[in-house]
N, C-alpha and C positions, 0 to 999 in steps of 0.2 A: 251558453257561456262564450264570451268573446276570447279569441285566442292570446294567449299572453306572449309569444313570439317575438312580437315586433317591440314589448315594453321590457324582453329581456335582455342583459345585460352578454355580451360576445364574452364567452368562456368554455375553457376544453370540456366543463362539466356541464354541456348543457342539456345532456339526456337525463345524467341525474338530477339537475335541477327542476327539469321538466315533469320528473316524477315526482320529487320532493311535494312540486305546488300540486298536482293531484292529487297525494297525500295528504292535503293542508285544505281544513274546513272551508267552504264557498266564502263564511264571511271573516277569513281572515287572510284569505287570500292575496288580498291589496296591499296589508301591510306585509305580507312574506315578502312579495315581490320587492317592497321599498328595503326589508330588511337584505335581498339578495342583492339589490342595487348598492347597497353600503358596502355591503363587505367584498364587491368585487370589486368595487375603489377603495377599500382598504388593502387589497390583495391578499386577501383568505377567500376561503373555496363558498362561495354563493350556495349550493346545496344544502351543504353542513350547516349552513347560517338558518336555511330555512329548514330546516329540521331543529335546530336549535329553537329556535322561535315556536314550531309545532308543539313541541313537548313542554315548554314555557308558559304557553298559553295554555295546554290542557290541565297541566298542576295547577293556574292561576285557576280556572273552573271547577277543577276536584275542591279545592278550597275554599271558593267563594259560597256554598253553602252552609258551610259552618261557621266561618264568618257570618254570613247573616242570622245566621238562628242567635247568636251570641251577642249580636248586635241590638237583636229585639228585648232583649233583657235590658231598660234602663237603670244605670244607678248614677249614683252621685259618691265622690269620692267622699265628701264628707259626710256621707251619712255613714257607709261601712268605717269611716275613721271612728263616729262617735257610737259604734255598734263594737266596736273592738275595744274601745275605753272602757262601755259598759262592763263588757264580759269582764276586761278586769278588775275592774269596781268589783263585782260581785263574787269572783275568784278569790281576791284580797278579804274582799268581809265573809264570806264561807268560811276561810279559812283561820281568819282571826277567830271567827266563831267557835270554832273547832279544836281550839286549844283550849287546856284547864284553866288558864291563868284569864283568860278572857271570858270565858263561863261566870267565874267565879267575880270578877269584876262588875258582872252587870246583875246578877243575883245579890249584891251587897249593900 
């Protein structure tokens, strides 16, 4: 691993920062550091930034599995729209069925 020292930004937090990125996955490392580089020109604490970003990125991974499983399901919106008509269709004429007055109407 190349040192990241010399691509860090001059800040009183720069031991915690230094921790932050060894806390911070190998391959996300590069964008920690651009996100540490922003926010010590925005003047918030570089560290915090890159901890922010750490836990960012791990909830986007916890995630991104279920996403894709849910993804591998295709549909089409208009097929569920004409699967939900159905049902009603059918809902409607059960139910018309179901009554005396419509028994008796198609018996006569």
């Amino acid at each position: 691993m190349q040192s990241l020292s010399a691509d860090l930004p001059e800040t009183p937090f720069a031991a915690k920062l230094a921790l932050e990125l060894r806390l911070c996955p190998g391959m996300d490392r590069e964008d920690a550091v651009q996100e540490a580089w922003l926010a010590a020109l925005e003047g918030r604490n570089p560290a915090r930034a890159v901890n922010t970003f750490a836990q960012r990125e791990r909830r986007h991974r916890r995630r991104e599995p279920a996403i894709a499983c849910e993804a591998m399901r295709s549909f089409r919106l208009s097929a569920i729209r004409a699967e939900r008509a159905a049902r009603r269709r059918n809902a409607r004429r059960d139910a018309l069925m179901a009554s005396p007055s419509a028994r008796e109407s198609t018996h006569a």
